[in-house]
C-alpha positions, 0 to 999 in steps of 0.5 A: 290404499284405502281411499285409492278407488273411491274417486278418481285418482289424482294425477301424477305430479312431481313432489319438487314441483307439487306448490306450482303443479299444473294440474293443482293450481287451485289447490295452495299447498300448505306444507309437504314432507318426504320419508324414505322410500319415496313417500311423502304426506301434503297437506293444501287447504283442501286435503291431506294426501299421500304420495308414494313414488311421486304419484298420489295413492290416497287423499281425504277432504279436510272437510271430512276428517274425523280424527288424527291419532299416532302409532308407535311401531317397529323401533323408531318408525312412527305411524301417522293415521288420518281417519276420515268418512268421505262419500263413495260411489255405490256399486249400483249407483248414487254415493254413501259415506263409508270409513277411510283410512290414510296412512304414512309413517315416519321413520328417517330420524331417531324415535324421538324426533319421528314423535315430534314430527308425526305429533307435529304434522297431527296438529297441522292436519287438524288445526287445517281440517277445523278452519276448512269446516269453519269456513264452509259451515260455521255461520258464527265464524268470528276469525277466531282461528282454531286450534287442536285442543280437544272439545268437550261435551256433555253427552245426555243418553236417554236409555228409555230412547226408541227401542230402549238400546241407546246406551248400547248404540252409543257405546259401540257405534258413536263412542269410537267416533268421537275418540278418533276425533278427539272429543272428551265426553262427559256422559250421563244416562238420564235415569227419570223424566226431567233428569236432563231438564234439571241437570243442564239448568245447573250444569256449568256450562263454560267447562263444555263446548257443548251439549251432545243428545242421544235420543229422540226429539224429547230430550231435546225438549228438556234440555232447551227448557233447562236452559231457558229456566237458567238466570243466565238464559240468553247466554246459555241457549247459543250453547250449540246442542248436536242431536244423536238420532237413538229415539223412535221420534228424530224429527230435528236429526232427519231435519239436519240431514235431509238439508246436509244432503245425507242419508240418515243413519247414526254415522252420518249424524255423528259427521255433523257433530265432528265435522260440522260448524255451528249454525242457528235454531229457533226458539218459540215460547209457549204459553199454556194453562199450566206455565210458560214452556220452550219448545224449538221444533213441532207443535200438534193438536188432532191426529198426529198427536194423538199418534205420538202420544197413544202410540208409547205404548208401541215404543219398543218397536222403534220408529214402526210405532208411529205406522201401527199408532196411525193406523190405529187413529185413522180408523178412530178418526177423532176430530176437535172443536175449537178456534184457530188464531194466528199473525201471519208472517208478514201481517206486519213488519218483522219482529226483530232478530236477536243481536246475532254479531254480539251473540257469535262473538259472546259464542266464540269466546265461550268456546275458546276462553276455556283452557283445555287439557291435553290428552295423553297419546293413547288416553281414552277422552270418555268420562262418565258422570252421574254427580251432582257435584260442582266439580263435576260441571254442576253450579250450585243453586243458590247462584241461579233463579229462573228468569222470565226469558225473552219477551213476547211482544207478538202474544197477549196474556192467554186470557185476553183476545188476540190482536185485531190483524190476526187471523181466525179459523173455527171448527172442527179439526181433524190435524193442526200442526205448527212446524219450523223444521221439514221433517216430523220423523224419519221418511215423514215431512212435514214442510219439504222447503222448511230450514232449521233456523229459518225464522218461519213457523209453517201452519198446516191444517185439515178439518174434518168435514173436507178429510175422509179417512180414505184421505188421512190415508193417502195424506200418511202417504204424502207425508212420506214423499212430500207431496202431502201439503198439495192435497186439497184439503190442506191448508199451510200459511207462514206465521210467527205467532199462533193460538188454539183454544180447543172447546172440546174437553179431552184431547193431546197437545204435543211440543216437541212430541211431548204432552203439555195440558189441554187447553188453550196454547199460543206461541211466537218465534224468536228467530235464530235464538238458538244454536246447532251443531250441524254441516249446514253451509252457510249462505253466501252473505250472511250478516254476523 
């Protein structure tokens, strides 16, 4: 079978004693069920297996279940199908994930009652599959059991996205995932700048169970802001959002995977949406010339904006972009006058986390309140949607004013002077970054040690009188091996509020890759605001 020579076989067992076997003490079997011809399925709270003449030919981790789906076949035979994407050896070493299959058919009763038993042993295998993943990587997890309805999700497509083949990429690589796995998606290709922005800040969200972004990390940026201009904010941003890495710029997609323990790649990424929990991501609110605006992963001022932005015009090569636009920017080398402030991390005692137990719960009722329908045996889940309508997930907008969104306690109003206890650098810079997360793209770090989630805001910077070009060179280097942040010339501090005042004229400043205005710009961090979809496991004790 299929899984037979991914890992190394289990042992012979006797189907009698299966429960009490030696070998599988550790492993409770949860039911078992024997066909003709001597094959049986069996479910424990690790796998589901399959064992023919009482010696198991092919098994999958709960953990790595895609999906469940039934085959009517021959007469009264039904096909019971497990579709799953475990890990597996390469031939020249290390492990990759590939697809897999497990099979077993039931066909010792009349066509009717091997329809019940096959829909039956579905439900079990995904209800076991859903609390096996709860456990292990929902950090929200509040003993609400799971169930096999189908989840839903709005799915946003940028078709601008990296090499401008996301819808293309979504269709024929992630779309049949998520049918093997069950998941309804109702999907909208966003067709200008701001779409998403104002669709998810209208968007029904109790209908969802969450918001899927295939894009880069721009989109992402849009849907945070919607959901932070909503009269329902604190609610709506523990709206757990996945991240479909289609975009030139995957900086959160490469974060979640590096911290998986994955390689990076659009199946991989789909495993964290279906087989992952829900786990927390920050969110920092930033003040600048022109408002107030959201952002939850990267802040640059000097070159590596400067290569983000100059180098759209490059954007139909995909990710080669950023290595023609630094190239490009290295050789220029533009540096920037202006002054430097921030609070570091524990310059005073830390601000306070949100109420994270109300907020689990306030999740776990949104995602289970809802009653959803049932899928037919051979449905397609995917519906598309471009409607602005109510009955399509759009509340109207008479019933929404955009609030102020969480306090600052940590920032000043942008024209008054910083607190006393921060620090203060002035001169000339030739990089200022701000970062909660490890990667800035895919192969470039930015903080080897950073976690989405983390609570920290890591500030490294390089000014311009210490940095040759020679060195933005070898600095491009390191960032690709991690090791940038150990050159002499870099400096990184923790910090949980900052500001830069540039005294220079023209410039770029990026949140999230995107350009805000020129000119003075301070943030702080609000720890754990937000929500993740992702197969992160979660620590030990964790307080929920």
């Amino acid at each position: 079978m299929a899984m037979a020579s991914l890992a190394i076989p289990d042992p012979v067992v006797s189907l009698k004693t299966f429960p009490e076997s030696e070998e599988l003490k550790d492993v409770s079997c949860i039911d078992s069920y024997e066909t003709s011809g001597g094959c049986c399925i069996v479910l424990s709270s690790e796998k589901v297996s399959v064992l023919r003449r009482k010696r198991v030919v092919s098994y999958l981790l709960l953990e790595d279940v895609l999906g469940v789906e039934l085959t009517n076949i021959k007469g009264s035979t039904v096909e019971l199908t497990v579709h799953g994407f475990p890990k597996a050896k390469k031939f020249f070493g290390g492990e990759a994930r590939c697809r897999a299959k497990l099979t077993h058919r039931f066909d010792s009763q009349e066509v009717t009652e091997n329809v019940r038993l096959a829909e039956e042993w579905k439900k079990k295998i995904i209800i076991q599959s859903r609390q096996t993943i709860q456990e292990k990587y929902d950090w929200y997890c509040t003993g609400v059991p799971p169930n096999a309805d189908p989840r839903k999700y709005l799915v946003l497509i940028n078709p601008a996205g990296g090499k401008g083949k996301a819808v293309s990429i979504y269709r024929t690589q992630i779309l049949p995932l998520f049918k093997l796995a069950g998941i309804e998606c109702s999907t909208t290709v966003t067709e200008y700048a701001g779409h998403a922005q104002s669709l998810v800040k209208y968007y029904d969200l109790t209908s969802i169970d969450g918001i899927i972004i295939a894009s880069g990390d721009g989109l992402l940026y849009e849907v945070v802001n919607g959901l932070m201009e909503r009269s329902d904010w604190a609610s709506a941003i523990t709206t757990p959002v996945g991240i479909l890495p289609t975009g030139s710029g995957n900086a959160l997609c490469s974060s979640l995977l590096y911290e998986a323990g994955e390689e990076y790649s659009i199946a991989n990424a789909v495993l964290q949406i279906v087989c992952g929990g829900v786990s927390p991501m920050d969110v920092l609110t930033a003040h600048t010339t022109k408002g107030t605006k959201y952002f939850t992963l990267l802040f640059n001022w000097g070159i590596i904006a400067d290569i983000d932005i100059e180098s759209e015009k490059y954007r139909r090569l995909g990710e080669k972009r950023f290595t023609i636009g630094g190239i490009a920017c290295i050789i220029k080398k533009k540096s920037h006058f202006g002054r430097l402030f921030y609070l570091r991390k524990d310059a005073n005692p830390d601000i306070s986390l949100p109420d994270v137990c109300d907020a689990s719960q306030k999740v776990q009722e949104e995602l289970s309140d809802h009653e959803s329908k049932p899928m037919e045996l051979f449905s397609s889940p995917d519906t598309t949607s471009h409607s602005t309508d109510k009955s399509q997930g759009i509340e109207t907008r008479e019933n929404n004013s955009t609030s102020n969104g969480p306090s600052t306690p940590l920032i000043t109003d942008l024209s008054d002077p910083v607190p006393s206890n921060w620090d203060k650098i002035e001169g000339d810079f030739v990089n200022i970054n701000f970062t909660t997360i490890s990667h800035m793209a895919r192969g470039l770090f930015t903080i080897k040690e950073a976690r989405v989630g983390c609570g920290t805001i890591y500030l490294v910077y390089a000014k311009s009188a210490d940095t040759s070009r020679l060195d933005l060179f070898k600095i491009m280097d390191g960032m690709a091996k991690g090791t940038y942040t150990e050159m002499s010339m870099m400096h990184v501090v923790e910090v949980k509020a900052f500001r830069i005042e540039p005294e220079d004229d023209q410039g770029l400043l990026t949140l999230d890759g995107e350009e805000v205005p020129y000119g003075p710009l301070q943030a702080q961090i609000h720890p754990q605001l937000g929500r993740v979809l992702g197969r992160r496991p979660k620590p030990q004790q964790t307080k929920l």
